[in-house]
C-alpha positions as CSV (number, residue, x, y, z in Angstrom):
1,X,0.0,0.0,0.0
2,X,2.7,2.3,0.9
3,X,4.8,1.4,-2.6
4,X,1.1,2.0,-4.1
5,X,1.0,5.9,-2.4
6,X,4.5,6.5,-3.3
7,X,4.1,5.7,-6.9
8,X,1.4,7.9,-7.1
9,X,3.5,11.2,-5.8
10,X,6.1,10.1,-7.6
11,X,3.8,10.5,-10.7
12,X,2.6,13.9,-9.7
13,X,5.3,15.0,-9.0
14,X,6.5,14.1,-12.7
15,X,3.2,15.3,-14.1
16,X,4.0,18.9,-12.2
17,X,7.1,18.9,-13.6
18,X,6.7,18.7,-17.0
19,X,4.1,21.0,-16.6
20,X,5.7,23.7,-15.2
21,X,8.5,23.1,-17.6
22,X,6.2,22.6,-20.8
23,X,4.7,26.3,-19.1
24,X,7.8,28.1,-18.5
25,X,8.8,27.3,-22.3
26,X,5.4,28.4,-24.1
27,X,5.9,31.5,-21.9
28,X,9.6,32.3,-23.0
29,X,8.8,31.4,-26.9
30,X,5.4,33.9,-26.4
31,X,7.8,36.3,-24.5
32,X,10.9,36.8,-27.3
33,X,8.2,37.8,-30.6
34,X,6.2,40.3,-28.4
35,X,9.9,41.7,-27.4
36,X,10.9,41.9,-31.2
37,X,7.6,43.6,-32.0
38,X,8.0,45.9,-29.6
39,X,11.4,46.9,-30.4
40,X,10.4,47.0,-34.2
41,X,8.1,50.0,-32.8
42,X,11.0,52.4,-33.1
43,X,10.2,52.4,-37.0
44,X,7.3,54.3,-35.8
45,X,9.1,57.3,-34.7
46,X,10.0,58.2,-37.8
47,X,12.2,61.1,-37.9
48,X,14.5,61.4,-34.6
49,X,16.0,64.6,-33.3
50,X,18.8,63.3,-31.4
51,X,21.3,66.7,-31.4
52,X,20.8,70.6,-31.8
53,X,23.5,73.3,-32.2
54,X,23.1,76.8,-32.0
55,X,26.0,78.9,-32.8
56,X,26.4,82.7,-33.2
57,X,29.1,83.8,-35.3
58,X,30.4,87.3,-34.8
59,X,31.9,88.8,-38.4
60,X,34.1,92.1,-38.5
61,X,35.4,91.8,-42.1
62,X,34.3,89.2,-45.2
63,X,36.3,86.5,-46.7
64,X,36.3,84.7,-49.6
65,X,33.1,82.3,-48.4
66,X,30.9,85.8,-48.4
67,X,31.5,85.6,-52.0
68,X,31.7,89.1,-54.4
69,X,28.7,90.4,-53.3
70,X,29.6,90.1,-49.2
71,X,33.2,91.7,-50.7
72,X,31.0,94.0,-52.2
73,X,29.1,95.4,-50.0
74,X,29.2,93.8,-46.3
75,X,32.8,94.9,-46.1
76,X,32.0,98.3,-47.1
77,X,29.3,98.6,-44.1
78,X,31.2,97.0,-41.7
79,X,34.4,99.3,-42.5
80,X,32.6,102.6,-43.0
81,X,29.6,102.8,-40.5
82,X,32.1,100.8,-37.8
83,X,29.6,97.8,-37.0
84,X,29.8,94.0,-36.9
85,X,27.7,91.0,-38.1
86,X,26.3,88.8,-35.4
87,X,25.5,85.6,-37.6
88,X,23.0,83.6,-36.0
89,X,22.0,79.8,-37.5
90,X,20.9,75.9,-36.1
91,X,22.0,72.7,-37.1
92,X,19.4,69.8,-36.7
93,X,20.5,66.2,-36.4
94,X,18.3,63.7,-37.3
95,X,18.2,59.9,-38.2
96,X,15.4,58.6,-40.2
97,X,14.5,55.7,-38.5
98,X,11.6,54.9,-41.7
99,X,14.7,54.0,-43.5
100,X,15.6,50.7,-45.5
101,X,18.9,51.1,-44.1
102,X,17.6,51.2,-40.7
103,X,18.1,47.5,-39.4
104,X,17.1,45.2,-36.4
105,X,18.6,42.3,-35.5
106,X,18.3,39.7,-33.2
107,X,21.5,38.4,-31.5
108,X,20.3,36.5,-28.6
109,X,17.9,36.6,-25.8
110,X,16.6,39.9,-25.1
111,X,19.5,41.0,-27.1
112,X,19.7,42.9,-30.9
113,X,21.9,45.0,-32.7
114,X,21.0,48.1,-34.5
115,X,22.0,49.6,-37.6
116,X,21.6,53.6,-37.9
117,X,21.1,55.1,-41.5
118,X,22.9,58.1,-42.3
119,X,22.4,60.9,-40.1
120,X,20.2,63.8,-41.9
121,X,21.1,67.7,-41.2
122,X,18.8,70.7,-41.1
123,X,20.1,73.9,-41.1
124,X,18.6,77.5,-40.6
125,X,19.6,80.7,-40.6
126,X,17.8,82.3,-37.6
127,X,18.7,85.8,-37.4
128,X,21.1,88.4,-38.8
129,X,21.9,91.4,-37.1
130,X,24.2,94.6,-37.3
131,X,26.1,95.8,-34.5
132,X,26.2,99.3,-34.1
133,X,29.8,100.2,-32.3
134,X,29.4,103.7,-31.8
135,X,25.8,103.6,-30.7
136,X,26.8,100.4,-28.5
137,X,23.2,99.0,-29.8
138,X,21.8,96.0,-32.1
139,X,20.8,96.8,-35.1
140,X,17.6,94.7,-38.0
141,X,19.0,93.1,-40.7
142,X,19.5,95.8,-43.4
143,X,17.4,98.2,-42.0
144,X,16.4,101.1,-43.7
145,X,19.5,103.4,-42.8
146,X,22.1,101.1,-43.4
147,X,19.7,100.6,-47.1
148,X,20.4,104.0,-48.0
149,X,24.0,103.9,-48.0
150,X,23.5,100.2,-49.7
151,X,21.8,102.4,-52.3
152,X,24.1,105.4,-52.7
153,X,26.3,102.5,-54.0
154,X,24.1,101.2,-56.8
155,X,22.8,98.4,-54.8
156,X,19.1,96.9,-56.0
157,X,16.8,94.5,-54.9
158,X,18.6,91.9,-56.6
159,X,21.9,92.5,-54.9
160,X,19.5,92.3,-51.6
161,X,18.7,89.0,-52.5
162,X,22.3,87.9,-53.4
163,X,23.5,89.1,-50.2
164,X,21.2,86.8,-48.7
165,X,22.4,84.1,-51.1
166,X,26.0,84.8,-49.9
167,X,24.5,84.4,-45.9
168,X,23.2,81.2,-46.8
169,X,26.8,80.0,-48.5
170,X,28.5,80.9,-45.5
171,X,26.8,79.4,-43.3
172,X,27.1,76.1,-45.1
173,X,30.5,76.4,-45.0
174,X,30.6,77.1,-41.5
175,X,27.7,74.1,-40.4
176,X,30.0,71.8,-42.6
177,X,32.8,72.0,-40.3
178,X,31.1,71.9,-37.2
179,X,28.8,68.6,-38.6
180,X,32.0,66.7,-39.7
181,X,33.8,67.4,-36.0
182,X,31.0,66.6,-33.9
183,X,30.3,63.1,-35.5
184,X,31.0,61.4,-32.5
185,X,28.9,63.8,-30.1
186,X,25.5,63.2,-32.6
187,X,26.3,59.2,-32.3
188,X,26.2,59.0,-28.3
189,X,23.2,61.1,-28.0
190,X,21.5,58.8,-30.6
191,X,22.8,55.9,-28.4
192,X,21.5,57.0,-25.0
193,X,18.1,58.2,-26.6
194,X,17.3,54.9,-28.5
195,X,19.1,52.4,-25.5
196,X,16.6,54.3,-23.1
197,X,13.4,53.3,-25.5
198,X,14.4,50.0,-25.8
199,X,14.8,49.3,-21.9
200,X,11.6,50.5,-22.0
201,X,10.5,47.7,-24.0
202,X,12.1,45.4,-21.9
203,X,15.4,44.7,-23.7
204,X,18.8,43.8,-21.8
205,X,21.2,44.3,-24.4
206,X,21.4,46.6,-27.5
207,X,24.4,47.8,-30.0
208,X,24.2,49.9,-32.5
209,X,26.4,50.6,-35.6
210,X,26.9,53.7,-37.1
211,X,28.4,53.8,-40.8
212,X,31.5,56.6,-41.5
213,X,30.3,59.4,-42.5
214,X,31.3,62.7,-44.3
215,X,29.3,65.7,-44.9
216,X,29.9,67.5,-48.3
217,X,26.7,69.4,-48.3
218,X,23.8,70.6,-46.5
219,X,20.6,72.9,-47.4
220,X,20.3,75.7,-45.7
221,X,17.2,77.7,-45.0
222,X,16.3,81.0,-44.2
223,X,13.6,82.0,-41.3
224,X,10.6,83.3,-42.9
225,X,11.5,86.8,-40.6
226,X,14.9,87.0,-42.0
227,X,13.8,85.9,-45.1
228,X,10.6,88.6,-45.8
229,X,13.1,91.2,-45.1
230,X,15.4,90.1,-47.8
């Protein structure tokens, strides 16, 4: 009788076993797709601002990146009437996480490795302004009094626009340089921002690559203030 007890416990406790362990498994194999699917949700953020740079750049005589109208005329402005340019513009960095070449792999449990497209750049020119030395004071871009002595020199509405032109190629020039030396900066903000999502999902482990990258161009665009006084 006791052999007959003892057979039976050993039976349930076999039964409970493999149930438990039959459990545990449909749990982990249900577990590791809903952990993929959420991390597949970062597709949906589409566009991601991971850096921002404001600079101000102050000018008291042009160079060759003004062009021949900057030659032209800022350096007569900025000689004669004793002022200086404060040159104001952003640099957005963004990924574009809607891209083909934006990957997700899975490496191991609640672990995956990330590929990062190309990093996109916005630039804009916020703000131009004159400052006026003698009268200590900021100054509108090409207000009306520094117009007229623009004008006593022949210069039209299509030099206006030029000069604007010329703004827009320096400051390319200048968000170049600071894009291509900051490379590493815009990759570790991308890193924290997108390892702090994930954890959120409930993954242990992510690394992401980053392909080399050079900048030889970016668009730049005017605010609609600066530009409707051009």
């Amino acid at each position: 009788m006791n052999g007959f007890f003892i057979g039976i416990i050993v039976a349930l406790v076999v039964v409970g076993g493999l149930w438990f362990w039959l459990k545990l498994k449909r749990n982990k194999s249900a577990k590791e797709p809903r952990i993929f699917s959420s991390i597949e949700q970062l597709r949906a953020i589409g566009q991601l601002s991971v850096y921002k740079v404001m600079t101000k750049e102050i000018v008291t005589e042009t160079d060759h990146t003004w062009g021949e109208i900057g030659s032209r005329y800022l350096s007569w402005v900025l000689s004669n009437k004793k002022m200086a340019m404060i040159f104001e513009f952003v640099i957005d960095f963004r990924y574009n996480l809607q891209s083909p070449l934006f990957e997700i792999a899975e490496t191991g449990e609640s672990a995956y490795a990330i590929t990062m497209p190309p990093c996109d750049y916005e630039v804009h020119i916020r703000d131009i302004r004159f400052y006026d030395e003698q009268g200590s004071k900021l100054l509108p871009w090409l207000l009306p009094a520094l117009l007229n002595g623009f004008l006593s020199n022949g210069f039209s509405e299509e030099d206006k626009n030029k000069l604007v032109d010329a703004a827009k190629n320096h400051a390319e020039k200048q968000a170049l340089e600071l894009i291509n030396n900051i490379q590493s900066e815009v990759q570790k903000s991308a890193t924290s921002t997108l390892e702090s999502i994930s954890h959120a999902f409930g993954i242990e482990n992510v690394e992401f690559t980053f392909a080399s990258q050079t900048t030889s161009e970016v668009a730049v665009a005017v605010s609609e203030t600066l530009a409707a006084s051009a």
